[in-house]
KOLMAR-347587 format. One record per residue (C-alpha): residue number from 1; residue in one letter; x, y, z. Coordinates in Angstrom, 2 decimals. Each point is the difference from the previous one (the first is absolute). Layout:
# residues N
+-------+------+---------+---------+---------+
| marvo | semi |      c1 |      c2 |      c3 |
+-------+------+---------+---------+---------+
|   NUM |    A |       X |       Y |       Z |
...
+-------+------+---------+---------+---------+
***
This chain:
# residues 315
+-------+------+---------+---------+---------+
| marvo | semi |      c1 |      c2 |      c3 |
+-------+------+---------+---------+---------+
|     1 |    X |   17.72 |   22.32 |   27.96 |
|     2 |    X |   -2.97 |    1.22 |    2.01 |
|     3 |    X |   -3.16 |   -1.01 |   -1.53 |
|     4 |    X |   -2.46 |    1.47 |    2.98 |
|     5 |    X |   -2.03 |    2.61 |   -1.00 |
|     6 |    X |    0.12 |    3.47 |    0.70 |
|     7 |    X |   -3.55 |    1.77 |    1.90 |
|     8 |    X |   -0.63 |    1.49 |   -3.49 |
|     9 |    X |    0.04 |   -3.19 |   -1.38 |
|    10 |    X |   -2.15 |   -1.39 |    1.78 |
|    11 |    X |   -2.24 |    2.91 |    0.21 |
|    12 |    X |    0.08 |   -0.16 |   -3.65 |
|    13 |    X |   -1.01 |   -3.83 |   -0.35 |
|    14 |    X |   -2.95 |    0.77 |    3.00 |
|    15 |    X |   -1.53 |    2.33 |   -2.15 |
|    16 |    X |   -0.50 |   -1.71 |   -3.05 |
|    17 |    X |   -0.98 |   -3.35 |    1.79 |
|    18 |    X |   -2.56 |    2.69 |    1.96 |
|    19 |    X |   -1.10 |    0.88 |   -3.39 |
|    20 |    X |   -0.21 |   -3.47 |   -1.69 |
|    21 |    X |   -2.28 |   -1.31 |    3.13 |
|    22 |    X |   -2.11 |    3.22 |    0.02 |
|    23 |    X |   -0.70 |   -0.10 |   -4.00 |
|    24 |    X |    0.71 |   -3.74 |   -0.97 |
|    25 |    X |   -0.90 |   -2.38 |    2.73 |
|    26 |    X |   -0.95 |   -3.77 |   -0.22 |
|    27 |    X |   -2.77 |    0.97 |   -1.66 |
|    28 |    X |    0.97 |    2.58 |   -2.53 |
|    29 |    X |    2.24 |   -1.90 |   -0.50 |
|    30 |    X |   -2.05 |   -3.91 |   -0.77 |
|    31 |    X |   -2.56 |    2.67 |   -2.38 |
|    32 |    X |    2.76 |    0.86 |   -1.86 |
|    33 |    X |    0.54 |   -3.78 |   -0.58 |
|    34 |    X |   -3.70 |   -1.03 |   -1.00 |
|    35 |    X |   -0.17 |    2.86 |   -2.40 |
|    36 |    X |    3.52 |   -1.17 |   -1.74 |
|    37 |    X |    2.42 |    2.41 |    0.77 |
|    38 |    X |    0.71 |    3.35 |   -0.94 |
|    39 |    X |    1.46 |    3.19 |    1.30 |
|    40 |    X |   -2.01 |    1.68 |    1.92 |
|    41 |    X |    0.47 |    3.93 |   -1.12 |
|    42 |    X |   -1.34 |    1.31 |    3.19 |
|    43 |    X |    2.55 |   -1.78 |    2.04 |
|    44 |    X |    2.76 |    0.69 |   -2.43 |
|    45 |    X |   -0.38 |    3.65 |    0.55 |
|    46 |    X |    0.11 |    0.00 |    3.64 |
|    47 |    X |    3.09 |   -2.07 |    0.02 |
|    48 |    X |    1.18 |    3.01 |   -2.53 |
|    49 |    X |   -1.38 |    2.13 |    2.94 |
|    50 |    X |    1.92 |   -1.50 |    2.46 |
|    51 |    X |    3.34 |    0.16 |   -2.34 |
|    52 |    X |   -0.12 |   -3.84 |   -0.51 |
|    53 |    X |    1.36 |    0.18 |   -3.83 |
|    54 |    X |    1.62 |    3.33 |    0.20 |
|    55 |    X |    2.07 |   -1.07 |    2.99 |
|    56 |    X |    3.45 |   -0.14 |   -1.84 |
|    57 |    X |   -0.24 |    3.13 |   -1.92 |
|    58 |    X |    1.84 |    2.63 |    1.31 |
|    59 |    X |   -1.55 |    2.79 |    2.03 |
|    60 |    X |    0.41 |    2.61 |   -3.14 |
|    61 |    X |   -1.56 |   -2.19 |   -2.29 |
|    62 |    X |   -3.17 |    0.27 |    2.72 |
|    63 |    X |    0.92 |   -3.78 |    1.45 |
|    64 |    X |    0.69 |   -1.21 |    3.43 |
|    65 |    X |    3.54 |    0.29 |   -0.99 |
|    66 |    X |    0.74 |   -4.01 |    2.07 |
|    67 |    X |    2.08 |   -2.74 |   -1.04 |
|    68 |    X |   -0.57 |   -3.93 |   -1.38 |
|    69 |    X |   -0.06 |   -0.99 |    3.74 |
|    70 |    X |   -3.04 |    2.17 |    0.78 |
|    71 |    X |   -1.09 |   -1.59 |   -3.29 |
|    72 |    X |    0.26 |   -3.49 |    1.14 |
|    73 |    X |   -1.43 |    0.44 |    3.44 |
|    74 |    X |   -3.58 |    1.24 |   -1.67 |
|    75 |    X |   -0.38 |   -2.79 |   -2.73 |
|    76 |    X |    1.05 |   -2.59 |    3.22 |
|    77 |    X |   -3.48 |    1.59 |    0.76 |
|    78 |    X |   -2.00 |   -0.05 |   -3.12 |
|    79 |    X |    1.09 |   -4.19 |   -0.05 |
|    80 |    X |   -0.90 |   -0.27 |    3.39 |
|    81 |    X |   -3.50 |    1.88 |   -1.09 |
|    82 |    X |   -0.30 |   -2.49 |   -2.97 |
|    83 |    X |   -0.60 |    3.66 |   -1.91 |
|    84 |    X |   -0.29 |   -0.37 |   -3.50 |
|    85 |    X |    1.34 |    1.99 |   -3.30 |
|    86 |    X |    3.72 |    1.02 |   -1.42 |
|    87 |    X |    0.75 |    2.00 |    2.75 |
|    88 |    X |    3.64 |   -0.47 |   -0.25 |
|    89 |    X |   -0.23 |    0.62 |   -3.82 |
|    90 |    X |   -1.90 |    3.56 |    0.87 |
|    91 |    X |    2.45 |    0.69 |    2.61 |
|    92 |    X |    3.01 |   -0.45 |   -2.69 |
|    93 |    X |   -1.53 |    2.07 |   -2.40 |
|    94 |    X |   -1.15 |    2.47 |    1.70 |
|    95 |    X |    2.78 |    2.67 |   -0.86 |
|    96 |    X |   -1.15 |   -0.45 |   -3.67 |
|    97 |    X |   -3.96 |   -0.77 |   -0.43 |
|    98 |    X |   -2.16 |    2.68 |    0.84 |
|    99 |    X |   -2.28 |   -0.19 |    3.18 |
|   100 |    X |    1.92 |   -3.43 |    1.03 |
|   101 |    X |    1.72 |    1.71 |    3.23 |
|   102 |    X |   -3.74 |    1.52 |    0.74 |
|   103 |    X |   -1.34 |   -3.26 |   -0.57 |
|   104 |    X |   -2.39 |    1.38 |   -3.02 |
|   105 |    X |    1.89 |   -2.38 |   -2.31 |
|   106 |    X |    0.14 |   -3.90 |    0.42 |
|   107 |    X |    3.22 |   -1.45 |   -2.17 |
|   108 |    X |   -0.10 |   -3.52 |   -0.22 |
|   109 |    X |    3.25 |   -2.01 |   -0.94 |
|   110 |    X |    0.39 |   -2.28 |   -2.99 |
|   111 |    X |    2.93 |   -2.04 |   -0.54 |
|   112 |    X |    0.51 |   -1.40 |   -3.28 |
|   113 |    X |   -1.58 |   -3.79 |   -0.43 |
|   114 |    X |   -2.17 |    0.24 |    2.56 |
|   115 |    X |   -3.44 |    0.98 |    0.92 |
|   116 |    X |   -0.58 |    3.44 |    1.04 |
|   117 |    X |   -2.09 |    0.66 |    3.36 |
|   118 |    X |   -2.15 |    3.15 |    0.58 |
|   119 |    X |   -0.01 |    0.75 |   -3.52 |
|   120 |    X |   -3.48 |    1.09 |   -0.53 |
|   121 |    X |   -0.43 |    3.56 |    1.68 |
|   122 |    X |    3.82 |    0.43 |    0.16 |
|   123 |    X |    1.69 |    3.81 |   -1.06 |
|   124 |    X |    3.09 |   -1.26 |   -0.55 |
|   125 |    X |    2.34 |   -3.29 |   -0.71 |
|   126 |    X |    3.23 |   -0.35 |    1.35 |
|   127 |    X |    1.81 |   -2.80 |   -2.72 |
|   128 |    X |    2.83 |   -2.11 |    1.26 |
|   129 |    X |    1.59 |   -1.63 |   -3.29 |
|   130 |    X |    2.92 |   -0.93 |    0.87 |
|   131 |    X |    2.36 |    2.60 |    0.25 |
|   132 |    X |   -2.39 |    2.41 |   -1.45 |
|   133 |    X |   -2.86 |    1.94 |    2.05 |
|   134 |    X |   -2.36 |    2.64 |   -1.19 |
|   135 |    X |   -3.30 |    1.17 |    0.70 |
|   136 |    X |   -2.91 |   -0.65 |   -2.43 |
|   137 |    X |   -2.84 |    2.01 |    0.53 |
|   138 |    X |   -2.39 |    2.12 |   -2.27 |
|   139 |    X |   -0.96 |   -1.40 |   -3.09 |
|   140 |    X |    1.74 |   -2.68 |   -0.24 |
|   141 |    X |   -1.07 |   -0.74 |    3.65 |
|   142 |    X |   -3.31 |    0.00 |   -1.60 |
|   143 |    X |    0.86 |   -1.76 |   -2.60 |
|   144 |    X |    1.53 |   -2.77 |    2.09 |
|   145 |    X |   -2.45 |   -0.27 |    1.97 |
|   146 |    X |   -2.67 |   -0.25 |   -3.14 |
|   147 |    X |    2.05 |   -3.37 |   -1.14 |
|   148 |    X |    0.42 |   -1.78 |    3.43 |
|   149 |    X |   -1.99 |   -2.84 |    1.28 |
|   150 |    X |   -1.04 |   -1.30 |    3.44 |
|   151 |    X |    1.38 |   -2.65 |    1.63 |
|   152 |    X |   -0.94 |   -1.94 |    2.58 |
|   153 |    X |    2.01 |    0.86 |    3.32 |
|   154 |    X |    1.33 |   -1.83 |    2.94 |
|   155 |    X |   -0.41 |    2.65 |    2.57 |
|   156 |    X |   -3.49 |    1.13 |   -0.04 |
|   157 |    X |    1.29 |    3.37 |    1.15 |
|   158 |    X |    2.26 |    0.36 |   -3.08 |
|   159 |    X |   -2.33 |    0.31 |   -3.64 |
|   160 |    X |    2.60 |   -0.75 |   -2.84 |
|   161 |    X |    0.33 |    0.62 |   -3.84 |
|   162 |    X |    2.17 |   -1.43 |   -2.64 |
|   163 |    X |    1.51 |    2.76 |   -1.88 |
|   164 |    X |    1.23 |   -0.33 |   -3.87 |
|   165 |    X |    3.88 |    1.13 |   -0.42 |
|   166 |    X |    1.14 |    2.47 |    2.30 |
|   167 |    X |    2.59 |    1.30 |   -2.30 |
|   168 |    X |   -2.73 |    0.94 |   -2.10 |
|   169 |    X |   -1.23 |    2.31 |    2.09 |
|   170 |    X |    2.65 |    3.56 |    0.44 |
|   171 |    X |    0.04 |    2.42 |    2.63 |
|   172 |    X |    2.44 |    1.71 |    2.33 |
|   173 |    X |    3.05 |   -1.46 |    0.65 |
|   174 |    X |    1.13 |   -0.43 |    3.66 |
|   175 |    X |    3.79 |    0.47 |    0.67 |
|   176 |    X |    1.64 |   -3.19 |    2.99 |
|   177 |    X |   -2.29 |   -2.35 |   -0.83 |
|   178 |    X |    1.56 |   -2.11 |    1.77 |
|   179 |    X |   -0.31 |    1.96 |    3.17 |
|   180 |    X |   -3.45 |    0.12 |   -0.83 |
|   181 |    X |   -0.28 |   -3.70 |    0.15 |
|   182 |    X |    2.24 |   -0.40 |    3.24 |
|   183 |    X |   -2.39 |    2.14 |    1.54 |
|   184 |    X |   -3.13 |   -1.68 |   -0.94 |
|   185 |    X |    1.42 |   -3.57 |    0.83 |
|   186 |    X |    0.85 |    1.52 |    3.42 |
|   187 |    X |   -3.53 |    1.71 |    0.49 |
|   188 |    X |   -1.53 |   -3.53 |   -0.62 |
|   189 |    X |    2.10 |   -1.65 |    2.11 |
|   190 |    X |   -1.17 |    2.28 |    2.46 |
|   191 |    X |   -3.52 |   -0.77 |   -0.69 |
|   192 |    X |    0.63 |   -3.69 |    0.38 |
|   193 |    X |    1.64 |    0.78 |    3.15 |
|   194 |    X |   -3.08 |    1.40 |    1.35 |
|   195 |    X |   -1.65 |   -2.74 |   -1.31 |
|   196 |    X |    1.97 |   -2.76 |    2.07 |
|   197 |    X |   -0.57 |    1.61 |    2.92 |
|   198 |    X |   -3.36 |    0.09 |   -0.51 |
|   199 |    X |    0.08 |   -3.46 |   -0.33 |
|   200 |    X |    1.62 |   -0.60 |    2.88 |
|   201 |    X |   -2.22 |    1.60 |    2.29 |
|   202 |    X |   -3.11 |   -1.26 |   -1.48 |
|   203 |    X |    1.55 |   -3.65 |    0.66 |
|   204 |    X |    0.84 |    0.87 |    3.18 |
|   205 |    X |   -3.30 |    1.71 |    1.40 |
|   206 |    X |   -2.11 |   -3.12 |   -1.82 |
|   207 |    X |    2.41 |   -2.49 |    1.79 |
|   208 |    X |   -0.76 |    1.66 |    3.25 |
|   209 |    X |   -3.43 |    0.05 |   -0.27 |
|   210 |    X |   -1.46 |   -3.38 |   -1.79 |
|   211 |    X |   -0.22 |   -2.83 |    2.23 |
|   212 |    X |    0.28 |   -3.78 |   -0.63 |
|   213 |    X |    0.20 |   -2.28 |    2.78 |
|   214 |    X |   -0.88 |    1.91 |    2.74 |
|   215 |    X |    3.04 |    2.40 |   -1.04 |
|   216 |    X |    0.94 |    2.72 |   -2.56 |
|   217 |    X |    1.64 |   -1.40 |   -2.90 |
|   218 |    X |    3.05 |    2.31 |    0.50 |
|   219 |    X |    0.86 |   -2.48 |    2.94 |
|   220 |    X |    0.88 |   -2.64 |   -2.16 |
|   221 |    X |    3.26 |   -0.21 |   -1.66 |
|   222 |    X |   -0.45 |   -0.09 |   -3.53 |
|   223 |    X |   -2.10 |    2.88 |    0.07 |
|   224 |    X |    3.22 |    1.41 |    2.15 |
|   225 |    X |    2.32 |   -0.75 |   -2.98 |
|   226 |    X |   -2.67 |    1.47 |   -2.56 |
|   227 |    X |    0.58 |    3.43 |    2.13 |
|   228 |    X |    3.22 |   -0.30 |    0.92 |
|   229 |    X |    1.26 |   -0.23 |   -3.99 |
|   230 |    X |   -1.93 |    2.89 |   -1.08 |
|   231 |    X |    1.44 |    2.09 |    2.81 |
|   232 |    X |    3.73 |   -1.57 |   -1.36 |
|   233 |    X |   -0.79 |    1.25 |   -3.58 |
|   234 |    X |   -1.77 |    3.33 |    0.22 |
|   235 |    X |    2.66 |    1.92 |    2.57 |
|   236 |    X |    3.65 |   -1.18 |   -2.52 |
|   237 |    X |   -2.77 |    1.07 |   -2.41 |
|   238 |    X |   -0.37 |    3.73 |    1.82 |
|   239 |    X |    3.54 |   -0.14 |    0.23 |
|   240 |    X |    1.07 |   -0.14 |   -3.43 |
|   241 |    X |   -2.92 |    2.58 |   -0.94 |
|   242 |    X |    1.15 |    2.59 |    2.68 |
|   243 |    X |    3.88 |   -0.47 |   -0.92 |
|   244 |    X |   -0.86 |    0.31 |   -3.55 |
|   245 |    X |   -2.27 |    3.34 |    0.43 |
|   246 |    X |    3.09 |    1.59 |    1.52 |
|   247 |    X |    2.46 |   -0.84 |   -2.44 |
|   248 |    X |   -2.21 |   -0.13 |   -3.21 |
|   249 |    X |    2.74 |   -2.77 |   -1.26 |
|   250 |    X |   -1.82 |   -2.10 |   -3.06 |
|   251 |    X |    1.63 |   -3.07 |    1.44 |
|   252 |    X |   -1.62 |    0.13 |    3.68 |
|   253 |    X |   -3.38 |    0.95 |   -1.57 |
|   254 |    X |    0.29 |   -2.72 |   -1.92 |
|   255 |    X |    0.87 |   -2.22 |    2.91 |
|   256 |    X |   -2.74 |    1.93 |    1.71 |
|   257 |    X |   -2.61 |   -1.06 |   -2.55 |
|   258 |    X |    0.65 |   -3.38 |    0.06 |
|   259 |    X |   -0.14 |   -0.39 |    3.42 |
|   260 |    X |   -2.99 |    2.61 |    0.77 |
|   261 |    X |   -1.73 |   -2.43 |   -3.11 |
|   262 |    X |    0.79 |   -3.37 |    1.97 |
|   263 |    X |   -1.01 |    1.55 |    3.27 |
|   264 |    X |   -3.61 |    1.22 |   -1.40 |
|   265 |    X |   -0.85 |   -3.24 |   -1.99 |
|   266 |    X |    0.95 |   -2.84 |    2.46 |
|   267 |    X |   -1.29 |    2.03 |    3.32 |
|   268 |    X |   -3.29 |    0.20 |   -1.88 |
|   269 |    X |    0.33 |   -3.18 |   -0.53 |
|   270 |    X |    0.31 |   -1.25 |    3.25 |
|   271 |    X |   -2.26 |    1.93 |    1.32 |
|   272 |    X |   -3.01 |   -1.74 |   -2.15 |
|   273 |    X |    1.74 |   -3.03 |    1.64 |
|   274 |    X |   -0.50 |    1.40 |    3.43 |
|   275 |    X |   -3.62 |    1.18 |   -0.99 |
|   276 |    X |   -0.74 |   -3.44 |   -1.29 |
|   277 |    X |   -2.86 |   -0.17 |   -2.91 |
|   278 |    X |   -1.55 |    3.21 |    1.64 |
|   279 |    X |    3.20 |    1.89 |   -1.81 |
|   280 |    X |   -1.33 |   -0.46 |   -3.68 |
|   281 |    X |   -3.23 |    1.04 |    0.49 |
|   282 |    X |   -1.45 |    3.18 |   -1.31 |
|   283 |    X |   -0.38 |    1.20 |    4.41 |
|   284 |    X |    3.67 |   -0.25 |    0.44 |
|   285 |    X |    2.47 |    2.69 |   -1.81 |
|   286 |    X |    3.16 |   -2.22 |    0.56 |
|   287 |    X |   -0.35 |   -1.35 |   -3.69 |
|   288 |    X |   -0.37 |    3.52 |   -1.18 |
|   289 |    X |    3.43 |    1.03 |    1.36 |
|   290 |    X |    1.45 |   -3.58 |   -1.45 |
|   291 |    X |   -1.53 |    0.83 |   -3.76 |
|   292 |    X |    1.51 |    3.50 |    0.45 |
|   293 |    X |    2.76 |   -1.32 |    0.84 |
|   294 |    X |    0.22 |   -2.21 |   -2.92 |
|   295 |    X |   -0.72 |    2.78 |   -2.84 |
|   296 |    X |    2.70 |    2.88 |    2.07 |
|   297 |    X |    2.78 |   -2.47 |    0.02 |
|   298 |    X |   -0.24 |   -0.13 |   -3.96 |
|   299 |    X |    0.17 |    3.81 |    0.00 |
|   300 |    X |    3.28 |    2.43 |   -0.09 |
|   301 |    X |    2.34 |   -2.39 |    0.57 |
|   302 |    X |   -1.13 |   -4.19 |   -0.06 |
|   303 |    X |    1.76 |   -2.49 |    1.80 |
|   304 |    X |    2.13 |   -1.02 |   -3.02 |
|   305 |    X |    1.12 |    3.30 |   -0.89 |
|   306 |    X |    0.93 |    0.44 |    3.60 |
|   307 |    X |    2.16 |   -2.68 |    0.27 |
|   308 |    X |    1.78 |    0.57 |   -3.46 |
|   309 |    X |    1.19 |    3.31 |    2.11 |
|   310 |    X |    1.57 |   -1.44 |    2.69 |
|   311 |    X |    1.79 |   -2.98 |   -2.12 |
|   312 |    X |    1.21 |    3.15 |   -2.12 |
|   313 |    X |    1.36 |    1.84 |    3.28 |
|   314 |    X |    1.42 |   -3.45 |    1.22 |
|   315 |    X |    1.75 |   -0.65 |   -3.38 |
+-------+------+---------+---------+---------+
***
């Protein structure tokens, strides 16, 4: 199977990374930190501009009429970018919540028993409950809303609630929901995707340019190794998540996940090992990507779950 991409492709994936570095650079990007997160609504409608959320929806239905592929290739971008909000919730429900393809609606995902992020300010919430999904929204949105509380958050980009019930709460019900949740899992593992590689070449510039001993620190082996298993996990990583965008099988996103998950929290790991005590502090970003990291792979689809697929395919 030929995974190389096609000049549309990769005109597709220069434009939004054009668009990301134009609108949320380094330091759009460490404000949106400090301030704790949020969407930014500004940004959200020029990626609705550019077609970011309406890119699967077919032409008729005023979309970009493209397929999960296309999909994957932008949120490899938005990881890489560090971007935050439910963009991959938005983009899933955006043939059903008004303004979501136009980016004038923000629809945050909330999966039963665990904390909800982007809740306050969201239009819309997409509920994963186990084989159930629906849309709450409205009043009861409202309502919701009214009876969470904050909670503290790992990723300072990420503010989260805890909800009451979600089956509490009705709206409308969304038909395949597990395609829904193959999807997001696979649009995550995208993001962590980006993530790794980000990882990987901030390891790999700050190896080349510190110097101890007379000699950049990318000279000695161990700092070698650091590199060279970060480069081992994220490309089997972009592997699975390319494969798995073409065939849209729940067992390779699943495999996908878990390995896109691995890839993004041990690179960033090793890369604060590369930076030394300069990568926790507040001037580097590589323990930004690491708590990011952290909260996505407990999102969609978690490690466990992921491997309870692929025992059930084996057995």
């Amino acid at each position: 199977m030929d995974f190389q991409l096609s000049q549309d492709q990769r005109a597709l994936r220069a434009g939004i990374r054009g668009l990301l570095a134009g609108r949320f650079d380094r330091d759009r990007m460490r404000a949106a930190h400090e301030r704790g997160g949020g969407v930014d609504r500004a940004l959200w409608r020029e990626l609705g501009a550019a077609g970011f959320f309406a890119l699967r929806l077919p032409e008729a239905a005023g979309g970009v009429g493209l397929g999960l592929p296309e999909s994957v290739l932008l949120f490899e971008e938005v990881g890489r970018a560090l971007l935050p909000g439910p963009l991959a919730a938005t983009q899933l429900a955006a043939g059903a919540v008004k303004g979501a393809a136009e980016g004038e609606a923000v629809v945050a995902l909330a999966e039963a028993g665990r904390p909800v992020g982007h809740l306050e300010g969201a239009d819309a919430l997409l509920v994963l409950d186990g084989d159930r999904t629906w849309l709450v929204s409205g009043g009861a949105l409202r309502r919701l809303v009214d009876e969470a509380r904050p909670v503290r958050s790992l990723d300072p980009g990420t503010p989260l609630w805890r909800v009451p019930d979600l089956s509490a709460y009705e709206g409308e019900v969304l038909p395949d929901g597990a395609r829904l949740r193959c999807e997001g899992a696979l649009l995550a593992a995208a993001e962590q995707l980006g993530s790794a590689t980000r990882s990987l070449e901030a390891a790999v510039q700050h190896a080349g340019e510190r110097q101890q001993f007379g000699a950049p620190i990318g000279a000695f082996q161990a700092v070698k190794h650091l590199c060279a298993g970060m480069l081992v996990r994220a490309e089997p990583a972009r592997s699975a998540v390319y494969a798995a965008a073409v065939t849209g099988d729940p067992v390779e996103a699943a495999a996908a996940k878990l390995l896109a998950d691995e890839a993004a929290v041990d690179n960033a790991r090793d890369c604060l090992q590369v930076h030394g005590g300069m990568g926790f502090t507040w001037e580097a970003d590589v323990h930004l990507r690491l708590k990011r990291a952290w909260l996505r792979s407990g999102q969609w689809l978690t490690s466990a779950d992921a491997e309870e697929v692929l025992a059930a395919d084996l057995g």
